[in-house]
N, C-alpha and C positions, 0 to 999 in steps of 0.2 A: 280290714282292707280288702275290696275288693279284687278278684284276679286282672281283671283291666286295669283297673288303676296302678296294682304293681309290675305290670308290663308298660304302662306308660313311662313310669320313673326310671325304669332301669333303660330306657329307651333314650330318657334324655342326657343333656352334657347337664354336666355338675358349672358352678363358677369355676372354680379351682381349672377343671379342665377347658371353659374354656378361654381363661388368660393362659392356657399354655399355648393353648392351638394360637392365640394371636400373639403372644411372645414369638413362636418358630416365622410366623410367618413376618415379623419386624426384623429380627434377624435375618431372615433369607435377602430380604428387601432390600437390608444395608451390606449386604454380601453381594446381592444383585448391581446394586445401582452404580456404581463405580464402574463398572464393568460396562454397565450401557453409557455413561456420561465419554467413557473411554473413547467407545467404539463413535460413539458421534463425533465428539472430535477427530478423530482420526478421519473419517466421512467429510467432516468439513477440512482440514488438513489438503485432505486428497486435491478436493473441489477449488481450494485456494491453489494450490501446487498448479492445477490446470489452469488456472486463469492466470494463473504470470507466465504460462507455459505459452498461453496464445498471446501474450503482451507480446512476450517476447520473440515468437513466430509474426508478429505483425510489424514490432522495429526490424527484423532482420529484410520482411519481403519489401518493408521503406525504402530499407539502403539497397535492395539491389533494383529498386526503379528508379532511383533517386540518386542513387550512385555517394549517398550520405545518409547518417545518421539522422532525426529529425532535429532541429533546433529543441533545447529546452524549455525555452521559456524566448519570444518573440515578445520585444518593449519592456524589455522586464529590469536591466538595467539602467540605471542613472545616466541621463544623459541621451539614451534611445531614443526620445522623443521631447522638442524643443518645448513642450507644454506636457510638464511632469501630469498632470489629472488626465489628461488623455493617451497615457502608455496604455498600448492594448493588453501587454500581460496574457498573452496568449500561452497556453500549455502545448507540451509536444503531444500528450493527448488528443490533440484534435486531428493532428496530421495521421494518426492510424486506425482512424474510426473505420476507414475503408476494407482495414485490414481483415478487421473484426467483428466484420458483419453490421455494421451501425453505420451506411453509406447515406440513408437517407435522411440521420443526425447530421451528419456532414456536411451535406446537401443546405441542410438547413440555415449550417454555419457562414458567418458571412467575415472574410478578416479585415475586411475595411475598416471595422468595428472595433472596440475592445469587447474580449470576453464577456464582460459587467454590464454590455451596454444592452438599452433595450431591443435593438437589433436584432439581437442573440439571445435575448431571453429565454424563448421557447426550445434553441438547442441546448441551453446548458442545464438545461431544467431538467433532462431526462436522466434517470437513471441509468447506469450503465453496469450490467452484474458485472461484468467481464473487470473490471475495476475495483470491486469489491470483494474483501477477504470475509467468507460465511461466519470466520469466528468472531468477527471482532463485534461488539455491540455499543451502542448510538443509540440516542433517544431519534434521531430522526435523521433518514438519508438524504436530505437536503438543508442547504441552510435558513430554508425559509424566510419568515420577517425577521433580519439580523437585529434591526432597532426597536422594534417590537412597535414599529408608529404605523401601523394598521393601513401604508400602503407599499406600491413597493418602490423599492430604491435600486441602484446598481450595485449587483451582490446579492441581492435578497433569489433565491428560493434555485441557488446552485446544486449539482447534485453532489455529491464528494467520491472521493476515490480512498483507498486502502495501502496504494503504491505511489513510493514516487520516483523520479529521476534522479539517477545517483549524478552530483556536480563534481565531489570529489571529498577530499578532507581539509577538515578545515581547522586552528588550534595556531598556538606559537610560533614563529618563524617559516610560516604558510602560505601569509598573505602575498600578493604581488604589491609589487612598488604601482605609486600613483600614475594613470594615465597607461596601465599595462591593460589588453583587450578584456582579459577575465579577472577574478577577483584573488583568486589563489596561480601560486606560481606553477609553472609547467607540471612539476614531478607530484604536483598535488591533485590535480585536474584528473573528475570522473568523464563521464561519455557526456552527457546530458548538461551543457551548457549555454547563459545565453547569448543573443544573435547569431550566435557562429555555431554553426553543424558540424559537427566532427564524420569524419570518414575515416574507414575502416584501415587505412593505412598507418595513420596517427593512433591507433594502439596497437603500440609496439611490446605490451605488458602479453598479448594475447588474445584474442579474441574470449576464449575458453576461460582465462583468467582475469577477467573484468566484467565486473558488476553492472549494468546499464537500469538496473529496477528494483528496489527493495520495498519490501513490507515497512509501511511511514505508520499504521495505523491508530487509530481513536484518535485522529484529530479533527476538530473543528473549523468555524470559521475564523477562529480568531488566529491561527498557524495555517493559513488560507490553502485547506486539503480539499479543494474542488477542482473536480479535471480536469476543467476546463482554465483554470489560472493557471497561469505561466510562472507563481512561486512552488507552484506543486514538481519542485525540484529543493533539493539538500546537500549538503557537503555533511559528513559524519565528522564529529567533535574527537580529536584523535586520542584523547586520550577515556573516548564514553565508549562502552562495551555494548553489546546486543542486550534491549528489554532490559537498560536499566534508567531509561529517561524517559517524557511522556511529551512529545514535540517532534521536533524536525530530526528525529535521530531513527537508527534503526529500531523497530520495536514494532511488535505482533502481540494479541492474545494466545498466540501458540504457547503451549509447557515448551519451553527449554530452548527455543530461538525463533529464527524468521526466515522468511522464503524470501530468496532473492533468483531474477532472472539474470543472465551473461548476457555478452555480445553477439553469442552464437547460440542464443536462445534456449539452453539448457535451465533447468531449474535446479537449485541446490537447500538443500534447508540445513544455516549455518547456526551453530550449536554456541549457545551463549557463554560454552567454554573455551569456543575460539581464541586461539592467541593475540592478540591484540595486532601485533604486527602486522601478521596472517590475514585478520580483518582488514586492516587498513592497505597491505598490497591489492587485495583484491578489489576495493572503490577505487584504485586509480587507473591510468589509463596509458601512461607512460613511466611509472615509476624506477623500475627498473631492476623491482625488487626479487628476490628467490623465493617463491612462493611455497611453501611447503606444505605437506598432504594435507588436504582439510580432517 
């Protein structure tokens, strides 16, 4: 053998060494990755946390030009409008576009209209990040062709939202009697209800202590989650916890709970160990309840 050639061989890796070198670097990798999957999350957390922050900087600077809360949902009740296919179904979403930097969406909006109508089309179509939670994943931010009949219809190609308007709780001995203005009875009743705009004096739970916006997320159009619809409001099922239904209840892709905005525009991120009670003082708006530490 050659002296080159035996400084070639001892120059090179063996097999053996190099499945170790790419064993350490597989390990490293899945010692790494958590760590980053972590940290982005958390980045998106953040970024959600900020955008119910300015939700709810944009309902509080409503009520104080407006001297009220914004309706929840405008035609959204039975009876609203003498011809049930023409309820506008209007979201409070629309009244704080101004808020939120999205004036010329606004602009665009017309309430003569329903949400759905073609009127409105071109406003409701728009994305809106400020409404959207980073975590959550969707094959697509709007509703697009709902029917899939290749033209469009009213409904088709809505953008959705991540939050909705808290109504109140809803479950057993909740409901109001027939012909009462809302659907659940006083001590049940969140912020965000509809025809009637609540003002700041009518929560008497606290400002601080009441819910007005929670993480609704991964819903569709079929749990009608576009921001511009006036059902993009919920009542919490009182005896359903955080992140354990997938619908009109609270729930987030966050590890371990959901971001909810207050009355006074604080953000909180409530832990799906919350005590149930605890949860449910906190959606209403006049309950009455002792709210104790989160």
């Amino acid at each position: 053998m050659s002296r080159n050639t035996e400084i070639e061989r001892l120059q090179g890796f063996t097999l053996i060494e190099l499945l170790v070198v790419i064993t350490v670097i597989g390990v490293l990798i899945a010692l790494l990755l958590p760590a980053v999957q972590a940290a982005r999350e958390a980045a998106r957390r953040t970024s959600c946390s900020n955008n119910m922050r300015q939700t709810g900087l944009a309902l509080c600077n409503y009520e104080h030009s407006n001297g009220v809360f914004p309706i929840g949902g405008i035609e959204c009740r039975f009876g609203s409008n003498p011809i049930p296919v023409n309820m506008k179904m209007i979201a409070w979403n629309v009244a704080v576009l101004p808020f939120i930097e999205q004036a010329a969406v606004w602009r665009q909006f017309d309430y003569k209209y329903p949400a759905k109508s073609a009127e409105n089309r071109k406003a409701v179509s728009v994305v809106i990040p400020t409404f959207l939670c980073p975590s959550t994943s969707r094959p697509s931010l709007t509703t697009g062709d709902v029917n899939h009949n290749g033209r469009w219809d009213p409904g088709d190609d809505m953008a959705f939202t991540d939050y909705g308007g808290m109504y109140g709780v809803e479950g057993t001995g909740r409901s109001a009697p027939w012909g009462s203005p809302h659907y659940l009875k006083d001590n049940s009743l969140g912020v965000m209800l509809y025809e009637i705009p609540t003002a700041a004096r009518e929560i008497t739970d606290g400002l601080s202590n009441t819910v007005i916006v929670g993480e609704c997320a991964g819903r569709g159009a079929d749990e009608q989650s576009e921001w511009a619809n006036g059902n993009n409001c919920f009542a919490q099922e009182q005896n359903t916890g955080i992140n354990r239904a997938l619908g009109n209840e609270l729930r987030s892709d966050h590890s371990g709970g959901v971001q909810v905005a207050f009355c006074d525009a604080h953000v909180e991120f409530l832990s799906e160990t919350i005590e149930q009670k605890t949860l449910l003082a906190l959606l209403t708006r006049a309950g009455g309840e002792n709210i104790s530490c989160l």
